[in-house]
C-alpha positions in Angstrom: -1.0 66.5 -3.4 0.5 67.0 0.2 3.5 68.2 -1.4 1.7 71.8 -2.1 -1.2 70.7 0.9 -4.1 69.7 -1.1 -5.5 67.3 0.5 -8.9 65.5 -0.2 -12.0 66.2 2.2 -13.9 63.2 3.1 -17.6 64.2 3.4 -20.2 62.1 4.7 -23.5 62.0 2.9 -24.1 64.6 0.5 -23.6 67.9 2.1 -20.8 69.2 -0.5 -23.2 68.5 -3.4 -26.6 68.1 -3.8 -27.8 66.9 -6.9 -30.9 68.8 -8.5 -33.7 67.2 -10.5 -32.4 66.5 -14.3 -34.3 65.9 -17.4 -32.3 64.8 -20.9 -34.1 65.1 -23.9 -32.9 63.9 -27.7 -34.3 66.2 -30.6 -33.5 65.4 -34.2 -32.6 67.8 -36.2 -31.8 67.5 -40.2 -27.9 68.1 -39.3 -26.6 68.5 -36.3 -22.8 69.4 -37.8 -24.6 73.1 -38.0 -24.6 73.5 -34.2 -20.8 73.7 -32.3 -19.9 74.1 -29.3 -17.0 75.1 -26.6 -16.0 75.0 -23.0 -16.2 71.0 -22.7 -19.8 71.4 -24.4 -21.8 73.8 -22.0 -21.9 76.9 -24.3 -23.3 77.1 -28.0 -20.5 79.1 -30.9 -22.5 78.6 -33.7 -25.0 79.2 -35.1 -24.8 83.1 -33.6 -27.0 84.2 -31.2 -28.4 80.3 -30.5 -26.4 80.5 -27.0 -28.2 83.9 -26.3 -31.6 82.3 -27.0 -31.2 79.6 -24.3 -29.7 81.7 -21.6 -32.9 83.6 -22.1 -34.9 80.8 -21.3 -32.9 79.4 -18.6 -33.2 82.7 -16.7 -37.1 82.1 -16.7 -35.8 79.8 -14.1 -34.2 80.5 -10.8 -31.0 78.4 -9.5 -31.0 76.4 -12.9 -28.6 75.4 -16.0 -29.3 73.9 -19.5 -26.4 73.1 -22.4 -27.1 71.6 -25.6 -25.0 69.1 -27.4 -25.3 67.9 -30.7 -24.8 64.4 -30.9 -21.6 62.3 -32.2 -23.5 60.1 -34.3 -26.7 61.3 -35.1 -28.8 63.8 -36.6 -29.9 64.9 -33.1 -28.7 67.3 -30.2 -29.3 66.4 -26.9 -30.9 68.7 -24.1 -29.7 68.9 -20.4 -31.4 71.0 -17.7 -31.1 71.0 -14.2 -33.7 73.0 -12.1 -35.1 73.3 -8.2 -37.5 71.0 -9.2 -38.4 67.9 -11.6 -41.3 70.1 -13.2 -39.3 73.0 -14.1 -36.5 70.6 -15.2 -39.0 68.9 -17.6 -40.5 72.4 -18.7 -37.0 73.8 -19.1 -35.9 71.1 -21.2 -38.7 71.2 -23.6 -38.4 75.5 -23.9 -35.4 75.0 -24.9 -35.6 71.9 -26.9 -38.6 73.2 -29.0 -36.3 76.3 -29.6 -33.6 74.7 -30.7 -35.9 72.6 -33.4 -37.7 75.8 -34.6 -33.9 77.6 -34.9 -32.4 74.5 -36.9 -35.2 74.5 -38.9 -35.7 78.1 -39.7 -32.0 78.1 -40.5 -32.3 75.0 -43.1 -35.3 76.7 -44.6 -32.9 79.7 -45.7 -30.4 77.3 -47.1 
C-alpha cells in the first residue's frame, strides 16, 4: 500500500460511516431458483422487470436502499432495507417483501 501511497485513515468514532436503521425479513416463496441475481447480490436479473418493481418502492423513501436475495438453502428470499429511520426501514421491508411474494406467486400461477 505505501508503495502507490494508499495508506489507511484511522478515524475515531464513527464519523466516516454511520450506520442507518436495518430491518431483514425472510419470505418463503414456492422456489426461490426463479429469482437471480448479480453485482455481489444487490440487483435482481430475473424474473424481468422484478428489479424495476423494487426501485419503485425504494424511491417512496428518501436516502434509502433495499436488495433481495434468494436464499442458498431454502425456499425463501431474504429482504434487506436500510432507511433514515427504523419505521421506514420496517415499512420498506415489508413493501417490498409483500411484492416480491405477490410477483413469485403470480408467476407460479402461469406455470
Amino acid at each position: 500500500f505505501r508503495s502507490k501511497q494508499w495508506y489507511q485513515r484511522r478515524v475515531r468514532g464513527n464519523s466516516m460511516y454511520t450506520d442507518l436503521p436495518y430491518r431483514q425479513l425472510k419470505i418463503n416463496i414456492r422456489d426461490r431458483n426463479i429469482i437471480k441475481t448479480y453485482d455481489a447480490e444487490r440487483k435482481i436479473s430475473q424474473p424481468a422487470g422484478l428489479q424495476d418493481k423494487v426501485d419503485a418502492l425504494v424511491s417512496d423513501y428518501p436516502d434509502s436502499r433495499c436488495f433481495v436475495r434468494p436464499s442458498g438453502t431454502e425456499n425463501c428470499v431474504r429482504v434487506h432495507a436500510e432507511c433514515t429511520d427504523q419505521r421506514q426501514a420496517d415499512s420498506l421491508a415489508m413493501a417490498v417483501g409483500s411484492m416480491i411474494f405477490d410477483f413469485t406467486e403470480e408467476l407460479h400461477s402461469k406455470l
